[in-house]
N, C-alpha and C positions, 0 to 999 in steps of 0.2 A: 504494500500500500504506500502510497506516495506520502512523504510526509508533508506537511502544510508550510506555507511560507508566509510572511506578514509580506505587504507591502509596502514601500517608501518610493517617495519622491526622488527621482532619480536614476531605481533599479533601472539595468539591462536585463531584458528580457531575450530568449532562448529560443525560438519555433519551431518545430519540428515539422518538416514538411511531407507530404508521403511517398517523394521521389526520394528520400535521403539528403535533401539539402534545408538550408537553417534560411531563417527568416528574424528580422529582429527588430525590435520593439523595445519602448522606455515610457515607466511609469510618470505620468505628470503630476496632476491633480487628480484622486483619485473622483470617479470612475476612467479619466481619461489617461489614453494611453498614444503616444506617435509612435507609426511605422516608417521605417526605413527601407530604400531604395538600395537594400543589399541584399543577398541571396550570395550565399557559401557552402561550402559542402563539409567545411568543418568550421566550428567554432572560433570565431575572430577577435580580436583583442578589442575592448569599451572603447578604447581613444579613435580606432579606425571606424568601429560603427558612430562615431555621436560626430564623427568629421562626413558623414555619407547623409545622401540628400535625404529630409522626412517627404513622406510619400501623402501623409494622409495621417490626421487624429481624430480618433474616436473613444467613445463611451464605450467600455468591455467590461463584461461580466466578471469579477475578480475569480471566480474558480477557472478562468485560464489559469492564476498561477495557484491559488490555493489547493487546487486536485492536482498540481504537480504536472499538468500538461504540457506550459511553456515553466521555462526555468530560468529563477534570474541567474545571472551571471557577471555581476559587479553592480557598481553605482557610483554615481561622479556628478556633485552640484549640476541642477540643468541650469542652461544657459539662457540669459533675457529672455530672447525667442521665445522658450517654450516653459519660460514660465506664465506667457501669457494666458489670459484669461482661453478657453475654447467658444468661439461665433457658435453657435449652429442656428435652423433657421426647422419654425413649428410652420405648420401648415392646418387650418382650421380644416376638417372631412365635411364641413357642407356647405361653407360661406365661401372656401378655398382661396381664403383671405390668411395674409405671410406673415410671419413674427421673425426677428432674432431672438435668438435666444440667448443670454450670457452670465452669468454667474446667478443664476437662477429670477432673470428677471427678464419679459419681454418687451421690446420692443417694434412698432408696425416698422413694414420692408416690402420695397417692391421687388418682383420677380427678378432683374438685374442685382440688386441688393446679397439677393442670394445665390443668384447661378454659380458660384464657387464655395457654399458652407455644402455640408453635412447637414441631410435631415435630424435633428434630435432624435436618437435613437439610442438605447444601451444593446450592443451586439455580439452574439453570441462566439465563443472561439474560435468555434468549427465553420462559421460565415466569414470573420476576420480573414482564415487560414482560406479557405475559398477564394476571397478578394486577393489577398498575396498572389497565390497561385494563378490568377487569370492574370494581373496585373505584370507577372513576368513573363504568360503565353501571351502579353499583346493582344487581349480580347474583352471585349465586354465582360460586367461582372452582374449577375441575376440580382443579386441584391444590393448594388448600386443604383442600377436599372428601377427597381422596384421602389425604393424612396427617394426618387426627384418627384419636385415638386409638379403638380399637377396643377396645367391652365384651363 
């Protein structure tokens, strides 16, 4: 059984992908987490992933690391950058009228406003690892696709 892990601000995160290559991730704010535009096939040292481009942050479910699925693998104060607050952008299901969303507070937004946040969403491992994986076959991701915002 996998032991459990706390989370901190700052972990490197581990990902294990089903080709046998790694994926990797840094805790922000929790529930948020930035991924990295790195893909290795064995485990890379913290100063080369936190120097490699973020790809995309999101809301995750913390039993990625608590059931021991992704593993941290160090931690190193985050940088200005990503100590920022995380945009995302709520979408009303019947007025289809847009918010920001930001430290737990919304704000009205138009469609431009948000064509580059993140639906508010908290997302599950196994969809994170999904998006990693299309994101480096160069292909659409289903559930990317599935929370943009709707006109």
């Amino acid at each position: 059984m996998a032991q459990k892990q706390a989370l901190r601000q700052g972990d490197f995160l581990k990902i294990g992908m089903d080709d046998g290559t790694f994926c990797f991730a840094r805790v922000l704010h929790e529930p948020y987490m930035a991924f990295y535009g790195l893909r290795s096939e064995d485990e890379r040292p913290i100063d080369e992933v936190a120097q490699s481009k973020v790809l995309f942050k999101l809301a995750v479910m913390n039993r990625a690391v608590t059931s021991g699925r992704w593993r941290v693998i160090g931690n190193l104060p985050l940088e200005e950058e990503l100590r920022q607050p995380v945009k995302s952008f709520r979408q009303d299901p019947i007025t289809k009228k847009l918010s920001i969303y930001v430290n737990g507070a919304d704000s009205s937004a138009t469609p431009e406003a948000c064509a580059n946040l993140e639906r508010a969403a908290v997302w599950d491992p196994e969809h994170v690892e999904d998006r990693l994986r299309d994101h480096f076959a160069g292909v659409p991701n289903k559930w990317v696709e599935s929370l943009r915002f709707k006109e």
